[in-house]
KEBADO-412117 format. One record per residue: residue number from 1; x, y, z of N, C-alpha, C, CB in turn. Coordinates in steps of 0.1 Angstrom, whole numbers, plus 5000, padded with zeros to 4 digits. Glycine has a CB too. Example, Ala and Ser with C-alpha at 12.3 -4.5 7.8 and 13.67 -1.06 7.14 Angstrom:
<atoms>
ATOM, resi, n_X, n_Y, n_Z, ca_X, ca_Y, ca_Z, c_X, c_Y, c_Z, cb_X, cb_Y, cb_Z
ATOM, 1, 5132, 4943, 5078, 5123, 4955, 5078, 5132, 4967, 5078, 5113, 4955, 5090 .
ATOM, 2, 5128, 4978, 5071, 5137, 4989, 5071, 5129, 5000, 5079, 5141, 4994, 5057 .
</atoms>
This chain:
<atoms>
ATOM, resi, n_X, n_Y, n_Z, ca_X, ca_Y, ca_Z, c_X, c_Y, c_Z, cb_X, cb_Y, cb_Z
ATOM, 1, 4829, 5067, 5225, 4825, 5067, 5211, 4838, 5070, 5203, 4815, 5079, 5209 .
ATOM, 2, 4851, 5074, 5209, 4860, 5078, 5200, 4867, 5064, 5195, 4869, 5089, 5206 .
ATOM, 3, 4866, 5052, 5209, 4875, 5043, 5199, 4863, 5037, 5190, 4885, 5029, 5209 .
ATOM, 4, 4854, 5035, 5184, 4849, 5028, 5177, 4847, 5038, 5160, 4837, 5023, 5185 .
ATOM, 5, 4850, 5049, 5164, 4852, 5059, 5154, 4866, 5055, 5143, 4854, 5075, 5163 .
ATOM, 6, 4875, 5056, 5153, 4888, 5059, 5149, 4891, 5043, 5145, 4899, 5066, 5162 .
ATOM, 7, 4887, 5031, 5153, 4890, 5021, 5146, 4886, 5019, 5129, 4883, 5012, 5153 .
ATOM, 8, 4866, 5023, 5126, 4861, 5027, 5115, 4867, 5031, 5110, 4853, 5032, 5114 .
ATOM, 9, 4874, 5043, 5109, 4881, 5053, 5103, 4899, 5044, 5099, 4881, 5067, 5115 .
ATOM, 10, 4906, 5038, 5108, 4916, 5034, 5102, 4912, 5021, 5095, 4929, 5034, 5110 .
ATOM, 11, 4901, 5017, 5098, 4898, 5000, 5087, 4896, 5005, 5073, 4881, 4989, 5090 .
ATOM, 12, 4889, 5017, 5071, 4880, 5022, 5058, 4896, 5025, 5057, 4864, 5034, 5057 .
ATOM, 13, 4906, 5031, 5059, 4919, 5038, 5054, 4923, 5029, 5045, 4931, 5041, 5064 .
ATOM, 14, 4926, 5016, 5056, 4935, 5005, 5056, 4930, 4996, 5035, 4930, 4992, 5076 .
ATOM, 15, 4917, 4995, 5037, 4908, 4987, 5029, 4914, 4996, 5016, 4888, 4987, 5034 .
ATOM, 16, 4912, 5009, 5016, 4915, 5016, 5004, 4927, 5017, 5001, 4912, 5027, 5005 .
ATOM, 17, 4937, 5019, 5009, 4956, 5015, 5007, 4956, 5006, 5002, 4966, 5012, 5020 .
ATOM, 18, 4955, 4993, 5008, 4956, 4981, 5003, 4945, 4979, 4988, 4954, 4971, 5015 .
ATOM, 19, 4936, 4984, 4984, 4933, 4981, 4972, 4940, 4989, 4959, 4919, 4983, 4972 .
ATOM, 20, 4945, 4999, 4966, 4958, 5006, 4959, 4968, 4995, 4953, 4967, 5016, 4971 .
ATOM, 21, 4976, 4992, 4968, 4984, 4983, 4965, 4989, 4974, 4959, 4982, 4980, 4968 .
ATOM, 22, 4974, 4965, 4954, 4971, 4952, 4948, 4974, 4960, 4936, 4957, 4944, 4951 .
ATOM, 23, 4962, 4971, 4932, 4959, 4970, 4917, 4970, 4980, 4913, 4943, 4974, 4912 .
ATOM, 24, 4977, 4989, 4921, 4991, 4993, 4909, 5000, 4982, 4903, 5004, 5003, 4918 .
ATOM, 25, 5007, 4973, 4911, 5015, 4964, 4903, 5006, 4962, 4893, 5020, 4951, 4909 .
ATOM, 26, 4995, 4956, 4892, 4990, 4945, 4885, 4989, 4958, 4869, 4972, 4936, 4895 .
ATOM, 27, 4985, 4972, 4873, 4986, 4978, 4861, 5000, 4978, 4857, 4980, 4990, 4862 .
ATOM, 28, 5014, 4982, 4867, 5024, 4977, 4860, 5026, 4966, 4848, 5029, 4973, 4869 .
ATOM, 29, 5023, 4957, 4855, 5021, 4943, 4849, 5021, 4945, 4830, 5003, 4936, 4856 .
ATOM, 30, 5009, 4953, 4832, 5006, 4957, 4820, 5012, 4965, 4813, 4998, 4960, 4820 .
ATOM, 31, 5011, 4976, 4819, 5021, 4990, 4815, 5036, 4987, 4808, 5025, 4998, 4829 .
ATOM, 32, 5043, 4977, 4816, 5055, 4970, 4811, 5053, 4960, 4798, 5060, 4961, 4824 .
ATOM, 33, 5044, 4955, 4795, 5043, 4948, 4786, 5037, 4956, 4775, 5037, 4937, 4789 .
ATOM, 34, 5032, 4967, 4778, 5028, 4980, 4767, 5038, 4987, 4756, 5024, 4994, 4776 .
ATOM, 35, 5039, 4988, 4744, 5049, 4994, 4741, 5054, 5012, 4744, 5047, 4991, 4730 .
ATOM, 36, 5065, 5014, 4743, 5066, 5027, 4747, 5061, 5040, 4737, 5079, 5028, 4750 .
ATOM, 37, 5051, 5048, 4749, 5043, 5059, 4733, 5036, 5054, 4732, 5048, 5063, 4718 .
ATOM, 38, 5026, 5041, 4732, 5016, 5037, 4726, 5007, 5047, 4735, 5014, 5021, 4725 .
ATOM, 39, 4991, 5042, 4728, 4982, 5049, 4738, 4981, 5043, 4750, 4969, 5050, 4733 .
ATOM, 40, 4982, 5027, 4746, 4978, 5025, 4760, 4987, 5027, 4768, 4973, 5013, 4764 .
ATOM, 41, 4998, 5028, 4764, 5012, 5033, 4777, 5004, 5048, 4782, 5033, 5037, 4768 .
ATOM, 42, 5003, 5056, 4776, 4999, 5065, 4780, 4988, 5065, 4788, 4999, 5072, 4773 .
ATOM, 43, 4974, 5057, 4783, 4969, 5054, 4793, 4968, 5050, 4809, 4967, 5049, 4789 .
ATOM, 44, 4978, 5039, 4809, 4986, 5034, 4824, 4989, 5048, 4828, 5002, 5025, 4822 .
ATOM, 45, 4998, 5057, 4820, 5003, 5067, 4832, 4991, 5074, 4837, 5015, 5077, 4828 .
ATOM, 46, 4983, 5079, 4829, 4973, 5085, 4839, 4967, 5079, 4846, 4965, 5092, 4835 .
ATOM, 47, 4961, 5064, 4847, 4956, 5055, 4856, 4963, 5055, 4869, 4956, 5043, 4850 .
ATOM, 48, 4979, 5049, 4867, 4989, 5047, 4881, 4991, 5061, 4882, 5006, 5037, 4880 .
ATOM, 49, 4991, 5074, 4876, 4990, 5088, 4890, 4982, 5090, 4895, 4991, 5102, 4888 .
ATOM, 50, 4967, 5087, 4888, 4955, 5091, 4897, 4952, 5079, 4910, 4942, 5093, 4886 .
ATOM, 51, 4957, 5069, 4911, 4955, 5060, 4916, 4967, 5064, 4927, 4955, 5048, 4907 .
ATOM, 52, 4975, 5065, 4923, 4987, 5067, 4933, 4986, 5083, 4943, 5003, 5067, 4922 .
ATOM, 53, 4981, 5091, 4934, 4982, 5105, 4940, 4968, 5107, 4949, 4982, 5117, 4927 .
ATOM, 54, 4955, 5101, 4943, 4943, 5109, 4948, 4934, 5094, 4956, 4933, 5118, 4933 .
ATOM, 55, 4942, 5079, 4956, 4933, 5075, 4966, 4949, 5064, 4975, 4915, 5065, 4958 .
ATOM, 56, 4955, 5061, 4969, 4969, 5055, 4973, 4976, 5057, 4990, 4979, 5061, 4963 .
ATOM, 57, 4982, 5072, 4982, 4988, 5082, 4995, 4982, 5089, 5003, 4996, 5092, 4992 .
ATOM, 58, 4972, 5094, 5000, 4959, 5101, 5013, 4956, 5087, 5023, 4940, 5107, 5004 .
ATOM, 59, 4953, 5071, 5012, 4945, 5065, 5023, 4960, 5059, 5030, 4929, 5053, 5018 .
ATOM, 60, 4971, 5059, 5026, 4982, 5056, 5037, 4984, 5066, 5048, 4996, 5055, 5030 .
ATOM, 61, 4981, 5081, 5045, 4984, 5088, 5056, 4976, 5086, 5064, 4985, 5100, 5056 .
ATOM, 62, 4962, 5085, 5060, 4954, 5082, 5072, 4954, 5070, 5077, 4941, 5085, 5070 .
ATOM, 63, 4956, 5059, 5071, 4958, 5047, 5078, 4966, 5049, 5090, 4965, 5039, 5070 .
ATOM, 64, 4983, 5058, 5089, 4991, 5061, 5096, 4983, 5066, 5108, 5001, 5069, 5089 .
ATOM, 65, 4975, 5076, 5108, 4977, 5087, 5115, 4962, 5080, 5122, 4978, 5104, 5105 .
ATOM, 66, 4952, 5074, 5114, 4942, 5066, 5129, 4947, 5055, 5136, 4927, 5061, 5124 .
ATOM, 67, 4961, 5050, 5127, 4964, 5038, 5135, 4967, 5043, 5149, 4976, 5029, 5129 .
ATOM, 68, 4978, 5056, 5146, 4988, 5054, 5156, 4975, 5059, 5168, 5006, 5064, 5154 .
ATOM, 69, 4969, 5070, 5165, 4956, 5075, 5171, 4950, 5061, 5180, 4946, 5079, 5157 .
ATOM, 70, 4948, 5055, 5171, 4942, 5041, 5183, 4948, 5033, 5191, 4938, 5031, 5179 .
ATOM, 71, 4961, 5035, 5188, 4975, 5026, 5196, 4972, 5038, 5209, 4996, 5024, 5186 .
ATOM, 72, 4974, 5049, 5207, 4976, 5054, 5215, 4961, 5054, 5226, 4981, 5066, 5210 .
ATOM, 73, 4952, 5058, 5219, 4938, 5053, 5229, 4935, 5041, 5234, 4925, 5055, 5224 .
ATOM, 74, 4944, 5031, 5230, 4943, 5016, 5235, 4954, 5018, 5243, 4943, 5002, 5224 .
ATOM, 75, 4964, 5023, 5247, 4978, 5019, 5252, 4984, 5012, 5252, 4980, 5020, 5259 .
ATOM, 76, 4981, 5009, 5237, 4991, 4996, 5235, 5004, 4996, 5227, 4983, 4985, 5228 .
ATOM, 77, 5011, 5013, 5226, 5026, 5010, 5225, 5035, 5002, 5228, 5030, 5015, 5227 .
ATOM, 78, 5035, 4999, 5238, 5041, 4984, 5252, 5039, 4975, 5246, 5033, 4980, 5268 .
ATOM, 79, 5029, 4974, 5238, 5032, 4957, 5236, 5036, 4953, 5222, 5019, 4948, 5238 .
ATOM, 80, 5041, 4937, 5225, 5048, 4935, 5214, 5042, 4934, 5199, 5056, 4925, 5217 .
ATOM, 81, 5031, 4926, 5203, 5023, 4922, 5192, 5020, 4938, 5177, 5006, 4916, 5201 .
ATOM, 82, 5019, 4951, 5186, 5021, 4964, 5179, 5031, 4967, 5172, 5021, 4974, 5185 .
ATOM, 83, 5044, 4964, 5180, 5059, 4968, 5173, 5061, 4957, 5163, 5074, 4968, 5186 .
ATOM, 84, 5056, 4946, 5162, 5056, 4939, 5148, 5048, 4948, 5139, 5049, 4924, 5148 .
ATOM, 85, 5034, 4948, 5146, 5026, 4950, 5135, 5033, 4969, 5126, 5005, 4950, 5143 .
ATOM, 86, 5034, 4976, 5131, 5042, 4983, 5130, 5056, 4981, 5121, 5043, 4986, 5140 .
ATOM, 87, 5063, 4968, 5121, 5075, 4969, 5116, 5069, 4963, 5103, 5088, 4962, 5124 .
ATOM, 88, 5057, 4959, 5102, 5053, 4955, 5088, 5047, 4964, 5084, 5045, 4944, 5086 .
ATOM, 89, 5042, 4976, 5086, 5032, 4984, 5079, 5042, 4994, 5076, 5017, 4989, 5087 .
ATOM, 90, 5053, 4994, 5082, 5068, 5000, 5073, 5073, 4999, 5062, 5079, 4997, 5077 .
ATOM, 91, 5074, 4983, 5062, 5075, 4975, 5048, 5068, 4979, 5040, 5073, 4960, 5048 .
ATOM, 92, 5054, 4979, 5043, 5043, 4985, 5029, 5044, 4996, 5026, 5030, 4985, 5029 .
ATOM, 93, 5046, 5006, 5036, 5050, 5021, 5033, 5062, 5024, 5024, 5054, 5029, 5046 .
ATOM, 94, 5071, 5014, 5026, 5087, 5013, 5023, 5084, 5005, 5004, 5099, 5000, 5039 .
ATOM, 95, 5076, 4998, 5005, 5067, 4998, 4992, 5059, 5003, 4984, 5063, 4993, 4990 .
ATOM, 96, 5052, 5010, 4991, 5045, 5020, 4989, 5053, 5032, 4978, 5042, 5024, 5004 .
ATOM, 97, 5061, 5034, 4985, 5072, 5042, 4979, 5084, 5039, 4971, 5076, 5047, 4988 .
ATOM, 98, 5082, 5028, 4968, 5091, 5018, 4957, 5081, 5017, 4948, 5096, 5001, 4963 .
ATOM, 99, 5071, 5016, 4949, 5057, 5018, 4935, 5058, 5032, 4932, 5039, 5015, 4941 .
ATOM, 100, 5058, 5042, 4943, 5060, 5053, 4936, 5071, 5057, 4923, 5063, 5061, 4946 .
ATOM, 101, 5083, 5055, 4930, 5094, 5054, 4926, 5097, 5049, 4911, 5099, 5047, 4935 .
ATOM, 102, 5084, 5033, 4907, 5084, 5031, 4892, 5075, 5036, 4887, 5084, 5019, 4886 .
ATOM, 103, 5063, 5045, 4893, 5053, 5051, 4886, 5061, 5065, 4880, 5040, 5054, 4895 .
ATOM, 104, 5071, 5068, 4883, 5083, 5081, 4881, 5086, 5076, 4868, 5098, 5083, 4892 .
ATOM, 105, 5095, 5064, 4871, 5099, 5055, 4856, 5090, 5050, 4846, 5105, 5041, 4860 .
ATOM, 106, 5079, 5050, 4850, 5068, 5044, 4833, 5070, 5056, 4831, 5048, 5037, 4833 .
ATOM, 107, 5066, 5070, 4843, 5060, 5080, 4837, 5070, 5090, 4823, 5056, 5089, 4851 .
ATOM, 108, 5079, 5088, 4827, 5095, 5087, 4820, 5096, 5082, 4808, 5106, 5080, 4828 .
ATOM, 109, 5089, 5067, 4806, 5094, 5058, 4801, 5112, 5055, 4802, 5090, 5061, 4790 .
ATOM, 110, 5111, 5054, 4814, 5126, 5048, 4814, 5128, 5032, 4824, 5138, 5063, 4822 .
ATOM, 111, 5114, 5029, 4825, 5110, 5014, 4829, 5120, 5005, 4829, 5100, 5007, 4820 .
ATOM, 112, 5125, 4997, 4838, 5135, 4985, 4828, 5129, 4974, 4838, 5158, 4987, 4829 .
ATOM, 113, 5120, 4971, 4841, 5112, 4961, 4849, 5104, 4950, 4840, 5102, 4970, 4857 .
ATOM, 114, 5104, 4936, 4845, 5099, 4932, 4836, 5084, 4930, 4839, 5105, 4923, 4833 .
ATOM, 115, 5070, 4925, 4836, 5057, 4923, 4839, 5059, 4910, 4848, 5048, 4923, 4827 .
ATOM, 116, 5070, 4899, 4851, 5075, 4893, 4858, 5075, 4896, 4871, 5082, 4893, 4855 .
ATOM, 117, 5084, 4907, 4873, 5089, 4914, 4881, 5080, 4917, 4891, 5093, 4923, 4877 .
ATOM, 118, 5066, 4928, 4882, 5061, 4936, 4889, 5046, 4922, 4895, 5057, 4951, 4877 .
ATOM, 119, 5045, 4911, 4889, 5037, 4900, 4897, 5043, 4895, 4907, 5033, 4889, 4890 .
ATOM, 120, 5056, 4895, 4909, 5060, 4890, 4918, 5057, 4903, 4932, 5075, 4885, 4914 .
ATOM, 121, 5064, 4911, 4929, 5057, 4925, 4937, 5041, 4923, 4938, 5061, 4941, 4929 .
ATOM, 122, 5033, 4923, 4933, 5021, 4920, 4933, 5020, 4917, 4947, 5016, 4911, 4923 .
ATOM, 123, 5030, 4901, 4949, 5024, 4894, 4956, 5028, 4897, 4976, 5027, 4879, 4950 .
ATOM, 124, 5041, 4907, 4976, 5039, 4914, 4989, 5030, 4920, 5001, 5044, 4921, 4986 .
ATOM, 125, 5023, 4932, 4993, 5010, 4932, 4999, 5003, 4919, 5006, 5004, 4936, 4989 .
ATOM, 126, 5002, 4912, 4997, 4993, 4902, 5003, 4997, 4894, 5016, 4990, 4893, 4992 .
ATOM, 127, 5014, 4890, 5013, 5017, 4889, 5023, 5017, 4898, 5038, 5025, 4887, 5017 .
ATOM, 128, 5018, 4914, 5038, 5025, 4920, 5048, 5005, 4919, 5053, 5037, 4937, 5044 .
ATOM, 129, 4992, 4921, 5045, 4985, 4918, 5050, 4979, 4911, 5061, 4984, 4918, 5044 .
ATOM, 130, 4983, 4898, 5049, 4982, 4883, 5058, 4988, 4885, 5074, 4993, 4868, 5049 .
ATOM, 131, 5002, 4889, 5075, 5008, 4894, 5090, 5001, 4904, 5096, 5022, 4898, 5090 .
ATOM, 132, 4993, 4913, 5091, 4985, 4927, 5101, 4977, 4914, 5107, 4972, 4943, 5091 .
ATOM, 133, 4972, 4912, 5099, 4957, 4908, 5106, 4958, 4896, 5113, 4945, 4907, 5096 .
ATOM, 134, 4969, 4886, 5116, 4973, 4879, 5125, 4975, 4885, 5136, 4982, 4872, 5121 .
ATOM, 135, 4986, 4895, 5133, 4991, 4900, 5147, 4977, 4910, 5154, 5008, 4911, 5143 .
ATOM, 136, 4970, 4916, 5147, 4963, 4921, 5153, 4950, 4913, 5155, 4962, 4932, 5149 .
ATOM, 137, 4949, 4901, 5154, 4938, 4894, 5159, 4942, 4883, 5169, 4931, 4887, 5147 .
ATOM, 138, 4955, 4875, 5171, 4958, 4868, 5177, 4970, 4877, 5189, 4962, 4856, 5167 .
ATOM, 139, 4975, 4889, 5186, 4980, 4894, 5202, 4991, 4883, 5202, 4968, 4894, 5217 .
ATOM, 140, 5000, 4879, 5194, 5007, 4868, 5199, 5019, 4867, 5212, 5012, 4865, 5187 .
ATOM, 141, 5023, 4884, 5210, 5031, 4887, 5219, 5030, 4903, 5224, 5043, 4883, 5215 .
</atoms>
């Protein structure tokens, strides 16, 4: 019963991270094209902290912490197809914390990003996604 727990448990993580993900840039997006001081700038910032602080980073830790949980009840550190999937869910962490990093800067107003910018970031996630779920459905190596 525990691996079908812990799988549940890091999908529901994973589903909530990544809806983080998506929808901070895309409020960037906006936020950047907001003037500075307006309301709706101010708006954004309480949106991207509460978004970032109370469902963002909790559902990345747990993502972390039932993945590795299941690697380890599967024993599948050894293989390769993990150490990819792993070197990508770095990347998102390692973005993860690059979103943080401009939610500091709106929160500042000291932004210098353009709504450009932050669509193009948009579109990472989707990418490092698209690679989880290959590697963890096809085992390629």
């Amino acid at each position: 019963m525990l691996y079908p727990a812990l799988k549940s448990l890091h999908i529901i993580s994973l589903v909530a991270w990544m809806a983080g993900m998506f929808y901070l840039p895309r409020l960037f997006v906006y936020h950047a094209e907001a003037p500075k001081g307006s309301p709706q700038s101010e708006t954004f910032k309480v949106m991207e902290r509460r978004l970032l602080k109370a469902i963002m980073t909790p559902a990345m830790i747990a993502t972390w912490v039932f993945g590795l949980w299941l690697a380890w009840e599967m024993g599948a550190f050894a293989q390769g197809w993990l150490h990819a999937k792993l070197a990508v869910v770095l990347v998102l962490s390692g973005l993860h914390g690059l979103l943080a990093k401009r939610l500091r800067e709106f929160a500042e107003d000291r932004n210098t990003h353009s709504g450009r910018y932050y669509r193009i970031v948009n579109e990472v996630p989707t990418l490092c996604l698209v690679a989880i779920v290959v590697l963890v459905v096809f085992k390629p190596f």
